[in-house]
C-alpha positions in Angstrom: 12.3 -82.6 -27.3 12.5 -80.6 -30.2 12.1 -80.9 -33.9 14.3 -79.3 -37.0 13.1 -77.6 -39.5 15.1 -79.7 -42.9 14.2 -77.2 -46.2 15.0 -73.7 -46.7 11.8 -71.9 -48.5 12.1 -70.4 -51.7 13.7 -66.9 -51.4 13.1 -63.4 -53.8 15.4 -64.5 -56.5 14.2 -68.2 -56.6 10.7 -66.9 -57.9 10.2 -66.6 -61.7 11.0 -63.5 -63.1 7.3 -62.9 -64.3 6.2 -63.6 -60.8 8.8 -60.9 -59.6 7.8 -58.4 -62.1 4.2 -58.9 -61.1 4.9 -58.6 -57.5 6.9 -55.1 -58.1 4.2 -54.1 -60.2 1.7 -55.0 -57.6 3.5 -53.1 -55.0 4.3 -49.9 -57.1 8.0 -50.1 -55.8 11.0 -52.1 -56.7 12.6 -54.8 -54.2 15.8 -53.7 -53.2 16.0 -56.7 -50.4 14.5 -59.3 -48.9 14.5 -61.0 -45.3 13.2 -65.1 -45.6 11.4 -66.3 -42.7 12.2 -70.2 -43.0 10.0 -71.6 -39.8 6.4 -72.9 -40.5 5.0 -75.6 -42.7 4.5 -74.4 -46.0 6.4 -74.7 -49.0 5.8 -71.0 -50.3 7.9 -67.6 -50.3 7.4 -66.0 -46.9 9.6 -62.9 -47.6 10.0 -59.6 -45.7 10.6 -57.6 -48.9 12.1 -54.3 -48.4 11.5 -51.5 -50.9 12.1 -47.7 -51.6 8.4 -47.1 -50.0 8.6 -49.2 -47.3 8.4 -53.1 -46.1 6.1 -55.5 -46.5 5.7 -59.3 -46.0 4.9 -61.4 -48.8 3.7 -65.1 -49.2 3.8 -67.0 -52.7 3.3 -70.2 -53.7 3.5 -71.8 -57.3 0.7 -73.8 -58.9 2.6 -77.1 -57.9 1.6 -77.0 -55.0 -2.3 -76.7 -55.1 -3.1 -77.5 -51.6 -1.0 -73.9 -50.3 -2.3 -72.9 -52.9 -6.4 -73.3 -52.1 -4.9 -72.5 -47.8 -3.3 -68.6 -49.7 -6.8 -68.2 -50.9 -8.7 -69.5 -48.4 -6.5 -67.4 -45.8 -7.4 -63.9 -47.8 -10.9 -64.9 -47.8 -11.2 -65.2 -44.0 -8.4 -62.4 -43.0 -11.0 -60.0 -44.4 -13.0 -61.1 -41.5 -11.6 -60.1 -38.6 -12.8 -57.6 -36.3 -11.6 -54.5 -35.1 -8.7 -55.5 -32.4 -7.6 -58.5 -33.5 -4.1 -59.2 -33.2 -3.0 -59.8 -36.8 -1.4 -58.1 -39.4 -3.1 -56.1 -42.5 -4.0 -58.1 -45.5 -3.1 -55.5 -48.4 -4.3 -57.3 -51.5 -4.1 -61.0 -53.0 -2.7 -61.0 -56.4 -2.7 -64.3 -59.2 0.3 -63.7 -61.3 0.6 -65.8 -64.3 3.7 -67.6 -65.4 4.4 -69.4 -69.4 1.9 -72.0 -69.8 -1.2 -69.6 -68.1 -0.2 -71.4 -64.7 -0.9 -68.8 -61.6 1.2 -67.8 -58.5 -0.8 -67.0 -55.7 0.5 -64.0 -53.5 -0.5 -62.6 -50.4 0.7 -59.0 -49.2 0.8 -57.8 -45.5 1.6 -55.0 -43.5 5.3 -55.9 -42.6 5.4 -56.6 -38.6 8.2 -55.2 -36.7 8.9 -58.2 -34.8 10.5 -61.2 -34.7 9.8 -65.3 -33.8 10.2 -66.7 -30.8 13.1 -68.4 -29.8 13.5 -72.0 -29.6 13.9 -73.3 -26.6 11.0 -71.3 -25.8 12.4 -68.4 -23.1 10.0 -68.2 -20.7 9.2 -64.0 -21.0 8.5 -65.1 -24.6 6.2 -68.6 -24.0 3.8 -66.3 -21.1 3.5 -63.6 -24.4 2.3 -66.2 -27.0 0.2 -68.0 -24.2 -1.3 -64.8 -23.5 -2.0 -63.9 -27.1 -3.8 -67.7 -27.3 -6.2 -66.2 -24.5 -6.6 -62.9 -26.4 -7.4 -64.2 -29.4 -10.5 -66.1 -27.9 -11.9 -63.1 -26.1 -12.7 -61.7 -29.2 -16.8 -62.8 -30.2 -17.7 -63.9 -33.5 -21.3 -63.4 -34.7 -22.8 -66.4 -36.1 -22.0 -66.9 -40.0 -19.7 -64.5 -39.9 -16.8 -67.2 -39.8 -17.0 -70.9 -39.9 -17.8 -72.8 -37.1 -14.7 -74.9 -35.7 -16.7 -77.7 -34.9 -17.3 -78.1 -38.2 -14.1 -78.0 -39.4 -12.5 -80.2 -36.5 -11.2 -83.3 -37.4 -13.0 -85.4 -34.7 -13.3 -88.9 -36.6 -9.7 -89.9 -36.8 -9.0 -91.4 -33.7 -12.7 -93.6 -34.6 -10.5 -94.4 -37.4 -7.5 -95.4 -36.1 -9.9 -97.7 -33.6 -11.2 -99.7 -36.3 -8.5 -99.9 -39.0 -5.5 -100.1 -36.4 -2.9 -99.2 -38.7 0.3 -101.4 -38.5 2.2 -98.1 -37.3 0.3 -97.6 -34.3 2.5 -100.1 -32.3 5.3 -97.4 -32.5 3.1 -95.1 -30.2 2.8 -95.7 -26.2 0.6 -99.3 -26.2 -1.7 -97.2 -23.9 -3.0 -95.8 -26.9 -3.9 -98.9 -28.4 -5.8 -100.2 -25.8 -7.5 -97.5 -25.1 -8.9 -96.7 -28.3 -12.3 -97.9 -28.3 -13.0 -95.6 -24.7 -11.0 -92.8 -26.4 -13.0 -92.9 -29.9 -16.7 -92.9 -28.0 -15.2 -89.6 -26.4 -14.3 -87.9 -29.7 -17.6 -88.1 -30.5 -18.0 -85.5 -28.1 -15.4 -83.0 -29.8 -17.6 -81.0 -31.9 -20.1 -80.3 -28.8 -17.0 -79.3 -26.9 -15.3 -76.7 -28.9 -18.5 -74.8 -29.9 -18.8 -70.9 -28.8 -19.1 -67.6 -29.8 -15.2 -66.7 -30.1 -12.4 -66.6 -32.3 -10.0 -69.1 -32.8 -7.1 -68.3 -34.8 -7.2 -73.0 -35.4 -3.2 -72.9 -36.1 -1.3 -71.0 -33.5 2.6 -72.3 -32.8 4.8 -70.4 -32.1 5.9 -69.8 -36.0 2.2 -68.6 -36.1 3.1 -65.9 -33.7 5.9 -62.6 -33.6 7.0 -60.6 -30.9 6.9 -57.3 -30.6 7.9 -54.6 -28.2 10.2 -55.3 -25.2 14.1 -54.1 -24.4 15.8 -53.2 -21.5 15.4 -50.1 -18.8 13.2 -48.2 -17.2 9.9 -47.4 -19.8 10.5 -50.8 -21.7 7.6 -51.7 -23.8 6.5 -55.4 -22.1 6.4 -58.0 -25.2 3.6 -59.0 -26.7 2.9 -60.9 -29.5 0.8 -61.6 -33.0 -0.8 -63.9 -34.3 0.0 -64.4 -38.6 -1.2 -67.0 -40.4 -5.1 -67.0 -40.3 -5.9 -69.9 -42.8 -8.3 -71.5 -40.6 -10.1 -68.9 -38.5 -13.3 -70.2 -37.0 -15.8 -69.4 -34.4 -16.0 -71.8 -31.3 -14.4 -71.9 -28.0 -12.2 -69.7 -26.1 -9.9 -72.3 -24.6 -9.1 -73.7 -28.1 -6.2 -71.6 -29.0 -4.4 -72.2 -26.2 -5.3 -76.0 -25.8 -3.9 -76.5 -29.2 -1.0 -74.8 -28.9 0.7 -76.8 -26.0 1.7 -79.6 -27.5 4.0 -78.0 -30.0 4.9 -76.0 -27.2 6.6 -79.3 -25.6 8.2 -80.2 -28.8 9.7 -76.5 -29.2 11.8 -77.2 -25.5 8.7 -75.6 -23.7 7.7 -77.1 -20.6 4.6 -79.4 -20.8 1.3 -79.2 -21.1 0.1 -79.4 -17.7 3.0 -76.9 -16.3 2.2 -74.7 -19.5 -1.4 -74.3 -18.0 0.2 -72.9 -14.2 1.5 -70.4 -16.4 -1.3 -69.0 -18.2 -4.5 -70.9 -16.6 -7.6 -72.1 -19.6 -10.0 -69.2 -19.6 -12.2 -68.9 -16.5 -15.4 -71.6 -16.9 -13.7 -73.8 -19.0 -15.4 -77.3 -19.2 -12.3 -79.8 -18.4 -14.4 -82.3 -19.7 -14.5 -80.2 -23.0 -10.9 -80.0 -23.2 -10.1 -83.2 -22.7 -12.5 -84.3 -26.0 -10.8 -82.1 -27.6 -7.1 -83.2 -27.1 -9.0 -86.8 -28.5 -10.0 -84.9 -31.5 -5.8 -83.5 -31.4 -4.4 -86.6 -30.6 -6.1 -88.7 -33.5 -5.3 -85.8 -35.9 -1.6 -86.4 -34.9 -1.3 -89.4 -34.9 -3.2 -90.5 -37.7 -1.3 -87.8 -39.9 2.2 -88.9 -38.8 1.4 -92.1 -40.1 0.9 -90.9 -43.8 3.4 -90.5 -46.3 5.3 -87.4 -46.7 4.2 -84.3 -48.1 6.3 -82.9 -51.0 8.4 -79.9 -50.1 7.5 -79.9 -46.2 9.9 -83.3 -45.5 9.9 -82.4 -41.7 5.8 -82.2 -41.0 5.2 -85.7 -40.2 7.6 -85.7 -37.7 6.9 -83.0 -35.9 3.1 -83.9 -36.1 4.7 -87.5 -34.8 6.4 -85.4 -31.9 3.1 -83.0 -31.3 1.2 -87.1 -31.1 3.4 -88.3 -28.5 2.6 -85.3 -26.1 -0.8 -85.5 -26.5 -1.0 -89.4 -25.9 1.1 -88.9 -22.8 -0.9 -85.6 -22.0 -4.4 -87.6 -22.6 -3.3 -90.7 -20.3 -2.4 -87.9 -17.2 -5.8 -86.8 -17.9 -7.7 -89.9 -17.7 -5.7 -91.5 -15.1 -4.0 -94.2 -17.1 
């Protein structure tokens, strides 16, 4: 099962020429190229722009699109964050360039990673890296206040919803669902409970959250490893999060699923299975529910691979409660 990606981002010359000029200026250097990375789910600029002082990556998004453009802000606010050892690139600086009318661009500039995406079907050398990184990311602790908590920014009332509106598109889903509902939205109600702790959680790691690094052939070959970009929603809460979340996409990517996932890279040692099967509720409403809705402008592909990432977790949730 996998899932294709339908728009191409903007790219360096699609940007307005004030927006370029602002950039350059920013940067102190003039663009001589410019490598688009077109995976994720964002309608911005996400640009390895090359220059006479170096690379650097660069995200932009135009005023259109005010939800990216309230994530770009949101993102620099909580990348700023991060402790020593975290496995992320270098924020540089967040810039608002203004375009005719007084509308704002936002960019975001990062250290440039030397690295690339994994490859879809996942390879399996490249799945253990990114499952490893999920696990790394969580070991890291998080003092309280410093970063939201991801309780409280879980989404742990939409299957509840889906049990008492029963949307029309519901019937397209496994009928276990359905009549299961009711048992499944008392145990959401456990969600928030479930994913509290004292670690990081990066909250949106895919593998188009994650590059690889390192590796090659021969004797002295780095092993591969990987990074996590795209900290919009960095919380503090449980260790097995990351790597709970991820699997489902994982599936739809041509990985293997969930369960076999896990015999690769096991949850964290004392993980509550109770805990993480609350959790996939909390995931599986948020999938569902959101495939359901109408289509977001300039992403045409997210509710269906949020449909795809809803049918694993139904059929993951059912293994788990015996159904």
């Amino acid at each position: 099962m996998t899932t294709t990606t339908t728009r191409a981002r903007p790219t360096w010359p699609d940007l307005p020429a004030a927006v370029r000029a602002g950039i350059e200026a920013r940067l102190g250097a003039q663009v001589t190229g410019w490598t688009s990375h077109d995976g994720g789910y964002s309608q911005g600029l996400a640009s390895t722009l090359r220059t006479d002082r170096g690379a650097v990556f660069v995200k932009a998004v135009g005023p259109e699109h005010s939800f990216t453009v309230g994530l770009y802000r949101q993102e620099a606010e909580r990348v700023a964050l991060l402790g020593d050892g975290v496995p992320a690139p270098r924020l540089r600086w967040l810039a608002e360039v203004g375009v005719a009318g007084g509308l704002d661009w936002v960019v975001l500039a990062f250290d440039a990673v030397d690295g690339h995406a994994p490859a879809q079907p996942w390879r399996e050398l490249e799945l253990r890296a990114v499952l490893d990184l999920a696990v790394e990311v969580g070991t890291h602790e998080v003092g309280a206040g410093v970063l939201p908590e991801f309780a409280a920014e879980l989404p742990a009332h939409l299957t509840g919803r889906l049990a008492a509106e029963r949307p029309e598109g519901l019937a397209s889903y496994d009928p276990w669902l359905a009549q299961h509902l009711d048992r499944l939205a008392t145990l959401e109600l456990e969600a928030p409970a479930a994913v509290a702790g004292n670690r990081l959680v990066h909250g949106d790691l895919r593998g188009d959250n994650a590059l690889l690094v390192g590796g090659g052939s021969g004797r002295g070959a780095a092993r591969v490893r990987a990074v996590a970009v795209d900290w919009a929603y960095p919380g503090r809460g449980a260790a097995f999060c990351d790597l709970v979340g991820m699997l489902p996409a994982v599936q739809v990517e041509g990985g293997p699923a969930p369960e076999e996932a896990l015999r690769l890279r096991p949850l964290p040692a004392g993980t509550d299975g109770d805990a993480v099967t609350a959790y996939l509720v909390a995931l599986t409403g948020y999938f569902v529910h959101s495939s359901l809705q109408t289509p977001v402008p300039g992403i045409p592909h997210l509710r269906a691979f949020q449909r795809a990432q809803g049918e694993v977790c139904v059929a993951w949730l059912r293994r788990r409660l015996g159904g």
